[in-house]
KOLNU-528197 format. One record per atom (N, C-alpha, C): x, y, z; atom name. Coordinates in steps of 0.2 Angstrom, whole numbers, plus 5000, padded with zeros to 4 digits. Example, Ala and Ser with C-alpha at 12.3 -4.5 7.8 and 13.67 -1.06 7.14 Angstrom:
<rs>
+------+-------+------+------+
| east | north |   up | site |
+------+-------+------+------+
| 5066 |  4972 | 5039 |    N |
| 5062 |  4978 | 5039 |   CA |
| 5066 |  4984 | 5039 |    C |
| 5064 |  4989 | 5035 |    N |
| 5068 |  4995 | 5036 |   CA |
| 5064 |  5000 | 5039 |    C |
+------+-------+------+------+
</rs>
This chain:
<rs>
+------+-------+------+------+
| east | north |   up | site |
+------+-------+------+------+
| 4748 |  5148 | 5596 |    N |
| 4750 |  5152 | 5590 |   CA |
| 4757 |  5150 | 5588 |    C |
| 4756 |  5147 | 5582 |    N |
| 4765 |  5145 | 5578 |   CA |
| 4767 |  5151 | 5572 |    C |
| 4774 |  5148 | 5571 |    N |
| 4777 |  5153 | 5569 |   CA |
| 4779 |  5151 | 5562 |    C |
| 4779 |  5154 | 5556 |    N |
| 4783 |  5153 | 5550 |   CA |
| 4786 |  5157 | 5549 |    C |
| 4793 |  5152 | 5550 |    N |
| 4801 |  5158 | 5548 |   CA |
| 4803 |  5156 | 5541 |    C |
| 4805 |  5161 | 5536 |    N |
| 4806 |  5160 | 5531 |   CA |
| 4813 |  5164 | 5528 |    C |
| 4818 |  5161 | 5525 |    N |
| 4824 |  5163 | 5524 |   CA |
| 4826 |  5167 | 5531 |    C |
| 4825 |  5165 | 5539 |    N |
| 4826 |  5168 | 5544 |   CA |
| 4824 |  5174 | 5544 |    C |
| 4819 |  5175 | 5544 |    N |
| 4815 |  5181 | 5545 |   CA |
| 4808 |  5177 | 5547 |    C |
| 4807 |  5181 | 5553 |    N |
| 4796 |  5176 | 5555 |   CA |
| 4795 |  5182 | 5551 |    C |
| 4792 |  5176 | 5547 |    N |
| 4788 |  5178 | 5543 |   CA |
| 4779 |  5181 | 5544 |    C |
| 4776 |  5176 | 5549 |    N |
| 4771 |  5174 | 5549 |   CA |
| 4768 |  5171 | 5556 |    C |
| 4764 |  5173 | 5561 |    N |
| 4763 |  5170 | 5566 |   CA |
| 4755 |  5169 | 5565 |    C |
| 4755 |  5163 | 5566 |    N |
| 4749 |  5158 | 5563 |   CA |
| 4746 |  5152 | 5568 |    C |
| 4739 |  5150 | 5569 |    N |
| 4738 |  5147 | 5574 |   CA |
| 4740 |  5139 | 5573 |    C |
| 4742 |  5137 | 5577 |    N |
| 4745 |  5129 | 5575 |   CA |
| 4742 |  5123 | 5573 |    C |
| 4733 |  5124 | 5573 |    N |
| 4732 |  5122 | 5568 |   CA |
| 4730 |  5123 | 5562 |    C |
| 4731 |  5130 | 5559 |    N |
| 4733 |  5130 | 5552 |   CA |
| 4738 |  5131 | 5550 |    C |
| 4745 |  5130 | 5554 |    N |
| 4750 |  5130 | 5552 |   CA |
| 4753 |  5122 | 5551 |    C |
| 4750 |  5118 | 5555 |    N |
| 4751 |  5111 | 5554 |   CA |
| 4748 |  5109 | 5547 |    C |
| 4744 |  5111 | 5545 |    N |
| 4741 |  5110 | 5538 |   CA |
| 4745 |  5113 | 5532 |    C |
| 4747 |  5120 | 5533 |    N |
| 4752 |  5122 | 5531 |   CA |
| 4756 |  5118 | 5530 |    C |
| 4760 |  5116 | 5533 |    N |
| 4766 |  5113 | 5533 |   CA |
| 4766 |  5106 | 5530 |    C |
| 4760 |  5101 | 5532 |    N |
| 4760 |  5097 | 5525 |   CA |
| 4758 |  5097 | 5520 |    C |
| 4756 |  5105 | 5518 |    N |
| 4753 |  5105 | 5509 |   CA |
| 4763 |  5108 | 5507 |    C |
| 4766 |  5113 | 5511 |    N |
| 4772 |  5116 | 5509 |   CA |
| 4777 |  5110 | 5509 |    C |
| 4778 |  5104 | 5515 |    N |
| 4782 |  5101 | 5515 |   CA |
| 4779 |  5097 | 5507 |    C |
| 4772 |  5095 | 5507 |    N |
| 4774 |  5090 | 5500 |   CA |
| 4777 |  5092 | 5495 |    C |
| 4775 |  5100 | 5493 |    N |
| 4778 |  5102 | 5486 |   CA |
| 4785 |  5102 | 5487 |    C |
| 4788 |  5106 | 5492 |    N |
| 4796 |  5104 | 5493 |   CA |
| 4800 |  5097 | 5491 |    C |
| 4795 |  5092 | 5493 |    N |
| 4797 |  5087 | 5494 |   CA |
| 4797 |  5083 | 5485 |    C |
| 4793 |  5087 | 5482 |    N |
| 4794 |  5086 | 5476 |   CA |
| 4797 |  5089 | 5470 |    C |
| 4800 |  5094 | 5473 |    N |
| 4803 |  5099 | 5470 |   CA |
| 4801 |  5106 | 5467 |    C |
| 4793 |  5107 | 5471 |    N |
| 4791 |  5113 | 5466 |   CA |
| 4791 |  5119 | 5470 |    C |
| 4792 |  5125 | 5466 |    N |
| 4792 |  5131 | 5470 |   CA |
| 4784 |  5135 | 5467 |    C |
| 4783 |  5137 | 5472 |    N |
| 4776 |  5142 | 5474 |   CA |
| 4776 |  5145 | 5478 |    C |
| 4770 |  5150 | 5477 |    N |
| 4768 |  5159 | 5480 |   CA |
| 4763 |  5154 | 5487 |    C |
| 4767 |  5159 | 5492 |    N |
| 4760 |  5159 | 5499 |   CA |
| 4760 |  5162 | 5502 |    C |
| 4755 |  5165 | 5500 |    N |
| 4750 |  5175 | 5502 |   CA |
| 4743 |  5171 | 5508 |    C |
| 4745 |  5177 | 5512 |    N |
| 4740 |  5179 | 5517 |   CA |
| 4739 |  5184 | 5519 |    C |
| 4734 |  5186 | 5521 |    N |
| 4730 |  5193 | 5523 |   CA |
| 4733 |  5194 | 5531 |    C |
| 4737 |  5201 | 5530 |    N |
| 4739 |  5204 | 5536 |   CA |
| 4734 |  5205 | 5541 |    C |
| 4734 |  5207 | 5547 |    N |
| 4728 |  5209 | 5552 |   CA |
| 4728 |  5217 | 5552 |    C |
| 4723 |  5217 | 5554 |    N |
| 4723 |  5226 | 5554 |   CA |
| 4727 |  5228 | 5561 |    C |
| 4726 |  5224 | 5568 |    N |
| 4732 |  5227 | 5572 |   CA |
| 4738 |  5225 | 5566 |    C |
| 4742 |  5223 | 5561 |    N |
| 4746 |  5225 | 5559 |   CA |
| 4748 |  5228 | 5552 |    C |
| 4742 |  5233 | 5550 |    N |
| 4741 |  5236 | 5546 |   CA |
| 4737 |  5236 | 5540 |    C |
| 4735 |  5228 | 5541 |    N |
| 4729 |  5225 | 5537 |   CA |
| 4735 |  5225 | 5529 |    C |
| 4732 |  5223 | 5524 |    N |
| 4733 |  5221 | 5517 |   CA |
| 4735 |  5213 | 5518 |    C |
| 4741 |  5212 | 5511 |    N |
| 4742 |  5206 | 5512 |   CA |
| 4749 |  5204 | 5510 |    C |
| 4752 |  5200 | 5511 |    N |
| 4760 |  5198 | 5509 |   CA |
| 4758 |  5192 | 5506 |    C |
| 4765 |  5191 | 5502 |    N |
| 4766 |  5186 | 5498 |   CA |
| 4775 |  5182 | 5498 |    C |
| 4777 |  5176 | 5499 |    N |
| 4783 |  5174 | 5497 |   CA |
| 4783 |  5171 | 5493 |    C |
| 4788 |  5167 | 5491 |    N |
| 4790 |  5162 | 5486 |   CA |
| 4795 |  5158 | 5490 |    C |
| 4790 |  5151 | 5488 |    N |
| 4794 |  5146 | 5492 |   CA |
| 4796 |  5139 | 5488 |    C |
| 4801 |  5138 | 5490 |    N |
| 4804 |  5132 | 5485 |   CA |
| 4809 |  5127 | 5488 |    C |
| 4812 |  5123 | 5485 |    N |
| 4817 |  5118 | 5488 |   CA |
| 4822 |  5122 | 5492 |    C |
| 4825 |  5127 | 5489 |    N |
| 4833 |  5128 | 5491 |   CA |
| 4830 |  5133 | 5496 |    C |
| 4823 |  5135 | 5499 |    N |
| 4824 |  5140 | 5503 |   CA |
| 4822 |  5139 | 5508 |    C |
| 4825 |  5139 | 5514 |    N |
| 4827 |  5137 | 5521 |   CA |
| 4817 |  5140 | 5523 |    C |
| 4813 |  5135 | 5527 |    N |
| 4806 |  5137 | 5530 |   CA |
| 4808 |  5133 | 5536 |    C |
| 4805 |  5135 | 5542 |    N |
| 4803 |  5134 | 5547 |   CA |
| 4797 |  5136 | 5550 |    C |
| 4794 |  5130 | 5553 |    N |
| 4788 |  5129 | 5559 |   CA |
| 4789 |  5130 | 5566 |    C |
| 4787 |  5132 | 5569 |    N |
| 4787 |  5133 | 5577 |   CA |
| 4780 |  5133 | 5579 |    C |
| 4778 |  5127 | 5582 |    N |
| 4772 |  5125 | 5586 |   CA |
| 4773 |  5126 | 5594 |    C |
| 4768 |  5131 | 5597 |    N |
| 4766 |  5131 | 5603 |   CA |
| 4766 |  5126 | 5607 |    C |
| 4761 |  5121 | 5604 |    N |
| 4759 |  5115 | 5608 |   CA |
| 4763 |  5109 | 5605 |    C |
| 4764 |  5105 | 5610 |    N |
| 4768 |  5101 | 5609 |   CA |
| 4766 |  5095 | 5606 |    C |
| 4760 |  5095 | 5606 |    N |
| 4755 |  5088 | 5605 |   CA |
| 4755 |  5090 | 5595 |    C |
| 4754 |  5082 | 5595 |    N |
| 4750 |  5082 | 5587 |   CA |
| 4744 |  5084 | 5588 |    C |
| 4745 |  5088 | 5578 |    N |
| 4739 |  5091 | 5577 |   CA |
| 4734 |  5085 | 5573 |    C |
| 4730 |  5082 | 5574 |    N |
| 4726 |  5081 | 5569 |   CA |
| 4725 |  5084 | 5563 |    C |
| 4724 |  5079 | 5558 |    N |
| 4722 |  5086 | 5552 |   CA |
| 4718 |  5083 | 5547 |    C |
| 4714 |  5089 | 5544 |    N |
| 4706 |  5088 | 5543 |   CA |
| 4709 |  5084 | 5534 |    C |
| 4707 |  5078 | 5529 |    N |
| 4711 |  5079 | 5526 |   CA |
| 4707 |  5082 | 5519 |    C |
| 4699 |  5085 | 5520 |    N |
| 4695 |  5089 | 5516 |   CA |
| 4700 |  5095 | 5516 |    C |
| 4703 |  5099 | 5521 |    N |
| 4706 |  5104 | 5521 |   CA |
| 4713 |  5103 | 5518 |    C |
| 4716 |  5097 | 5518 |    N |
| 4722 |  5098 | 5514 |   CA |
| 4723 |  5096 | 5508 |    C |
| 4714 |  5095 | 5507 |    N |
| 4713 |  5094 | 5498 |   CA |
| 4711 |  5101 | 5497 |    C |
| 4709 |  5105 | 5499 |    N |
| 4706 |  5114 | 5501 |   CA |
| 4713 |  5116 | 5496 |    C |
| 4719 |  5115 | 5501 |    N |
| 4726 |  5119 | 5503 |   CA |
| 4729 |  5116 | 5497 |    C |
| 4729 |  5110 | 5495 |    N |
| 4734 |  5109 | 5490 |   CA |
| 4729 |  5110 | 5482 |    C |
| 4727 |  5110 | 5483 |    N |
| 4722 |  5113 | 5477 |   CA |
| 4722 |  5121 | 5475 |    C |
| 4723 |  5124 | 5480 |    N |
| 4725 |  5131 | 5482 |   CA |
| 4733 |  5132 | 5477 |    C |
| 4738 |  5127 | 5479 |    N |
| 4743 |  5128 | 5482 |   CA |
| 4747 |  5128 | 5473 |    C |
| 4743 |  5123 | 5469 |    N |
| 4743 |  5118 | 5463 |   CA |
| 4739 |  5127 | 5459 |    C |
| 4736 |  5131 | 5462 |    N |
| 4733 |  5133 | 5455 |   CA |
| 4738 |  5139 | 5453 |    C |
| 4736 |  5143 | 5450 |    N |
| 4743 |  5150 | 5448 |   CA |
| 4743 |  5153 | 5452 |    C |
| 4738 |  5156 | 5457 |    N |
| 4739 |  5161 | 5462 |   CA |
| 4744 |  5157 | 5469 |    C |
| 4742 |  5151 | 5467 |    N |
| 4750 |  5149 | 5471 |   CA |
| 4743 |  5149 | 5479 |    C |
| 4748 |  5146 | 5484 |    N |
| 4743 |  5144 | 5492 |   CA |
| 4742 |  5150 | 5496 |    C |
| 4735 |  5151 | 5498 |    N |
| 4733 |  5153 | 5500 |   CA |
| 4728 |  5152 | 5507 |    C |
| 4730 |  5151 | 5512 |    N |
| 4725 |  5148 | 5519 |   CA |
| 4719 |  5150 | 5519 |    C |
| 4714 |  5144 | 5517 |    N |
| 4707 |  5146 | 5515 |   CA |
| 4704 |  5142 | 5523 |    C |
| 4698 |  5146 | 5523 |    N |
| 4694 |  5142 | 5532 |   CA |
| 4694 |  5136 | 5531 |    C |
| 4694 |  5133 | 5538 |    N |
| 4694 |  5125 | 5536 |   CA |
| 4688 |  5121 | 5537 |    C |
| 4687 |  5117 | 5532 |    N |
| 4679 |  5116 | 5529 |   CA |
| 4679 |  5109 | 5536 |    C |
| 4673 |  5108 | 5538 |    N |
| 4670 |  5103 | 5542 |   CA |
| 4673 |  5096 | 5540 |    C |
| 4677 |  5093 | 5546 |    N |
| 4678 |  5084 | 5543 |   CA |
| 4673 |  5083 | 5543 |    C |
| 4675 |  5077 | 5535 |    N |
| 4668 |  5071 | 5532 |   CA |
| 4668 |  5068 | 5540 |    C |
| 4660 |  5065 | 5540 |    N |
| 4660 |  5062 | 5549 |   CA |
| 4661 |  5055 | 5544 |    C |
| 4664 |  5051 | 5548 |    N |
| 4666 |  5043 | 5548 |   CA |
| 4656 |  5041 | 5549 |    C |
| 4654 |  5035 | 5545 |    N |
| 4648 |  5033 | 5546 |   CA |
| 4647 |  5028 | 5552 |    C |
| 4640 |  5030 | 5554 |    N |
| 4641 |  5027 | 5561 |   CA |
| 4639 |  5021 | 5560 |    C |
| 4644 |  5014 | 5564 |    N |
| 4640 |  5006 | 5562 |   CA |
| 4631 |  5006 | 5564 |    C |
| 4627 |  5003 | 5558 |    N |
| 4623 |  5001 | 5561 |   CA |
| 4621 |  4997 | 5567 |    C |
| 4616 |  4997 | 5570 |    N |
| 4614 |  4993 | 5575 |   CA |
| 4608 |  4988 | 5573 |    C |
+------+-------+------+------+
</rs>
């Protein structure tokens, strides 16, 4: 379970492999200068509905991962998340669809 801290506030405790994806659909639009909304659905142990921030360049985000290892990452899902992330409702952690399988060499 990792952590998103936003303007130093956890914001969001999230399992680390959807937070590794997160964080490369979030770093790239930073990294390009865009600001956008990323809403997710609260748990019901935490009173169920959903929050939303506003995230951009000049505003301080941090990752905290559990595990220390690299995550792999599926990259249908981070065409899922950035496509998400590009429409008006701004990004939103959708389930992570099945990696394409690599074709197996003939024999």
């Amino acid at each position: 379970m990792g952590i998103l801290t936003y303007r130093n506030i956890r914001a969001i405790e999230i399992e680390d492999r959807s937070l590794a994806h997160l964080r490369n659909v979030i770093h790239s639009k930073i990294r390009r200068g865009e600001s956008f909304a990323f809403s997710w659905e609260v748990s019901v142990d935490r009173g169920s509905g959903r929050n939303s921030i506003w995230l951009g360049p000049d505003i301080p985000v941090v990752f905290e991962f559990f595990d220390s290892r690299e995550i792999p990452l599926n990259p249908r899902w981070l065409r899922e998340l950035n496509r998400s992330a590009n429409s008006p409702t701004g990004l939103v952690l959708v389930p992570e669809p099945e990696a394409a399988q690599a074709p197996t060499p003939q024999e």
